[in-house]
NUMAR-953168 format. One line per 10 residues: number of its first residue (from 1); their letters; for each residue x, y negated, z negated of N, C-alpha, C. Coordinates in steps of 0.05 Angstrom, whole numbers. Atoms other than C-alpha are relative to their C-alpha. Example, Ala and Ser with C-alpha at 12.3 -4.5 7.8 and 13.67 -1.06 7.14 Angstrom:
BEGIN
1) AS) 18:24:0:246:90:-156:18:-24:0  -16:24:1:273:21:-143:-15:-22:-14;
This chain:
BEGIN
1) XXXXXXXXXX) 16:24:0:0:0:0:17:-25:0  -5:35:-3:23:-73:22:-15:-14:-19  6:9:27:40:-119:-38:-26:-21:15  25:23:-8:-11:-179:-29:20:-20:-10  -12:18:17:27:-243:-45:-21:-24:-2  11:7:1:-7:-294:-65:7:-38:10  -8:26:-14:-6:-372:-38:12:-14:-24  -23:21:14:45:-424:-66:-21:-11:-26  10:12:13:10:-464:-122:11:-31:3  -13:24:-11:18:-541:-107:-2:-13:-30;
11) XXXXXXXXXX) -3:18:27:46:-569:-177:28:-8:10  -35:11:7:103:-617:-185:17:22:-9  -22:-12:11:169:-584:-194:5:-5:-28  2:4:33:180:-567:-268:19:-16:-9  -14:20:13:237:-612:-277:-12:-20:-4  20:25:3:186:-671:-262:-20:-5:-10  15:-2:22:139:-647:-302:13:-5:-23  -6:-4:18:184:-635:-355:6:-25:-17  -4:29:3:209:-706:-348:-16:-23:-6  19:25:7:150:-746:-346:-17:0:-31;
21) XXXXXXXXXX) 4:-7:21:122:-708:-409:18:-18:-32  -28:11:12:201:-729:-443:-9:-15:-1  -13:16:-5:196:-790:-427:-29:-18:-11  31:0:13:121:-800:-455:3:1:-35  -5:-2:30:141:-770:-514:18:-19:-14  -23:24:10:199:-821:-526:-8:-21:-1  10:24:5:158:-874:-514:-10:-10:-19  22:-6:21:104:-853:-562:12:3:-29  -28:-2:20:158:-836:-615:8:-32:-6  -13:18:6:188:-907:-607:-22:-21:-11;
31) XXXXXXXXXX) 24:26:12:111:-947:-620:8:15:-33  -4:-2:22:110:-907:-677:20:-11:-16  -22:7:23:166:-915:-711:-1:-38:2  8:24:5:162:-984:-698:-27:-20:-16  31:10:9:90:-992:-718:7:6:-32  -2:-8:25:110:-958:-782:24:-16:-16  -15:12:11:168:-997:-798:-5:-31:-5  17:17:4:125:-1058:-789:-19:-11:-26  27:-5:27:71:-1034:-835:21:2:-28  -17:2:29:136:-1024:-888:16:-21:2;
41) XXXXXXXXXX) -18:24:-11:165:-1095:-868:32:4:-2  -26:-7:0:225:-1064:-849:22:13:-15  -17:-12:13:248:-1022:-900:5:26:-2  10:-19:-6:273:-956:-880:2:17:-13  11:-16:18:272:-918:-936:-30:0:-7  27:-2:11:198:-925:-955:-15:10:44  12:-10:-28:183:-918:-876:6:28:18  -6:-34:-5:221:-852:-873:-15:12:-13  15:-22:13:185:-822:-920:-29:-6:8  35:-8:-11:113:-844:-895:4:16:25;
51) XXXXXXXXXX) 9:-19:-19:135:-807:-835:9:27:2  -13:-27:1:168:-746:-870:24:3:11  -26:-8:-14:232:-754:-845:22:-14:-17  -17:19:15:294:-771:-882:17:-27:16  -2:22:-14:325:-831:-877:14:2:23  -22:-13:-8:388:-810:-844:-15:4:30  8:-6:-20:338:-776:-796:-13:-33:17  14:30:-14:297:-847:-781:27:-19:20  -15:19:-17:362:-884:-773:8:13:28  -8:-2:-33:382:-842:-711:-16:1:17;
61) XXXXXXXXXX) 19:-4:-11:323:-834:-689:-8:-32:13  0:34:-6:318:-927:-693:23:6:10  -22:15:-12:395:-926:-662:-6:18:24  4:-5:-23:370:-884:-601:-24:-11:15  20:8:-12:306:-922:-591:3:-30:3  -16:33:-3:355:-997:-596:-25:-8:-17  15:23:23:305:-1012:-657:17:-3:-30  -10:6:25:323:-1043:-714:-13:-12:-25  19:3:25:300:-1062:-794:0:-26:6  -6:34:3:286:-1134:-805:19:-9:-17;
71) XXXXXXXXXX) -27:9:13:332:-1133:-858:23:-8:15  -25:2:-22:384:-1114:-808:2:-23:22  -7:15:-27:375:-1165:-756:-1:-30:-23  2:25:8:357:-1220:-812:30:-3:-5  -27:-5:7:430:-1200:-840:17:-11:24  -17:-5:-26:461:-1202:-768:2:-33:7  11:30:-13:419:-1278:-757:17:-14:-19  -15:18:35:455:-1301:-829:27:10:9  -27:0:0:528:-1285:-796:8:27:-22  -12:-18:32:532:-1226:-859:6:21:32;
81) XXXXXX) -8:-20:-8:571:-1170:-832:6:23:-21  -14:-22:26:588:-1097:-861:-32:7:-12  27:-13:16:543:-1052:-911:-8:-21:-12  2:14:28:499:-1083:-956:5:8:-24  -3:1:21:521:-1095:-1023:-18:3:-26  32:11:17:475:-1084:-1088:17:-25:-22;
Protein backbone atom coordinates (compact mmCIF):
# COMPACT_ATOMS: atom_id res chain seq x y z
CA UNK A 1 0.00 0.00 0.00
CA UNK A 2 1.15 3.65 -1.08
CA UNK A 3 2.01 5.93 1.88
CA UNK A 4 -0.54 8.93 1.46
CA UNK A 5 1.36 12.16 2.26
CA UNK A 6 -0.35 14.72 3.24
CA UNK A 7 -0.32 18.62 1.89
CA UNK A 8 2.23 21.19 3.28
CA UNK A 9 0.50 23.18 6.11
CA UNK A 10 0.92 27.07 5.34
CA UNK A 11 2.29 28.47 8.84
CA UNK A 12 5.15 30.83 9.26
CA UNK A 13 8.46 29.19 9.71
CA UNK A 14 9.01 28.33 13.40
CA UNK A 15 11.84 30.58 13.87
CA UNK A 16 9.29 33.53 13.12
CA UNK A 17 6.95 32.33 15.10
CA UNK A 18 9.18 31.77 17.76
CA UNK A 19 10.44 35.29 17.42
CA UNK A 20 7.48 37.29 17.28
CA UNK A 21 6.12 35.42 20.47
CA UNK A 22 10.05 36.46 22.16
CA UNK A 23 9.80 39.48 21.37
CA UNK A 24 6.04 40.01 22.76
CA UNK A 25 7.04 38.50 25.68
CA UNK A 26 9.94 41.03 26.28
CA UNK A 27 7.89 43.71 25.72
CA UNK A 28 5.21 42.65 28.11
CA UNK A 29 7.90 41.80 30.74
CA UNK A 30 9.38 45.33 30.35
CA UNK A 31 5.55 47.34 31.01
CA UNK A 32 5.49 45.34 33.83
CA UNK A 33 8.31 45.76 35.57
CA UNK A 34 8.11 49.21 34.90
CA UNK A 35 4.49 49.61 35.88
CA UNK A 36 5.52 47.89 39.11
CA UNK A 37 8.42 49.87 39.88
CA UNK A 38 6.27 52.89 39.43
CA UNK A 39 3.54 51.68 41.77
CA UNK A 40 6.81 51.20 44.40
CA UNK A 41 8.26 54.76 43.38
CA UNK A 42 11.27 53.22 42.44
CA UNK A 43 12.39 51.08 45.00
CA UNK A 44 13.66 47.78 44.02
CA UNK A 45 13.61 45.90 46.79
CA UNK A 46 9.89 46.26 47.73
CA UNK A 47 9.13 45.91 43.82
CA UNK A 48 11.07 42.62 43.63
CA UNK A 49 9.24 41.11 46.01
CA UNK A 50 5.66 42.22 44.75
CA UNK A 51 6.74 40.34 41.74
CA UNK A 52 8.39 37.28 43.51
CA UNK A 53 11.61 37.70 42.26
CA UNK A 54 14.68 38.53 44.09
CA UNK A 55 16.27 41.56 43.85
CA UNK A 56 19.41 40.48 42.18
CA UNK A 57 16.89 38.79 39.81
CA UNK A 58 14.83 42.34 39.04
CA UNK A 59 18.10 44.19 38.65
CA UNK A 60 19.11 42.10 35.55
CA UNK A 61 16.15 41.68 34.44
CA UNK A 62 15.88 46.37 34.63
CA UNK A 63 19.76 46.29 33.12
CA UNK A 64 18.52 44.18 30.06
CA UNK A 65 15.31 46.09 29.57
CA UNK A 66 17.74 49.87 29.80
CA UNK A 67 15.24 50.61 32.84
CA UNK A 68 16.17 52.14 35.72
CA UNK A 69 15.00 53.11 39.71
CA UNK A 70 14.29 56.72 40.27
CA UNK A 71 16.58 56.65 42.92
CA UNK A 72 19.21 55.71 40.41
CA UNK A 73 18.74 58.26 37.79
CA UNK A 74 17.87 60.98 40.61
CA UNK A 75 21.52 59.99 42.01
CA UNK A 76 23.05 60.09 38.40
CA UNK A 77 20.96 63.88 37.85
CA UNK A 78 22.73 65.05 41.43
CA UNK A 79 26.42 64.27 39.82
CA UNK A 80 26.61 61.31 42.93
CA UNK A 81 28.56 58.51 41.62
CA UNK A 82 29.42 54.85 43.07
CA UNK A 83 27.13 52.60 45.56
CA UNK A 84 24.93 54.17 47.81
CA UNK A 85 26.04 54.76 51.17
CA UNK A 86 23.77 54.18 54.40
Amino acid sequence: MPKTTRPPKHRAPKEDRTDVLAVELLKREREVIADYLEKHHGHVGDTAKALGLSRRALEYKMQSHGLRSDALKAREEAGISGPRTA
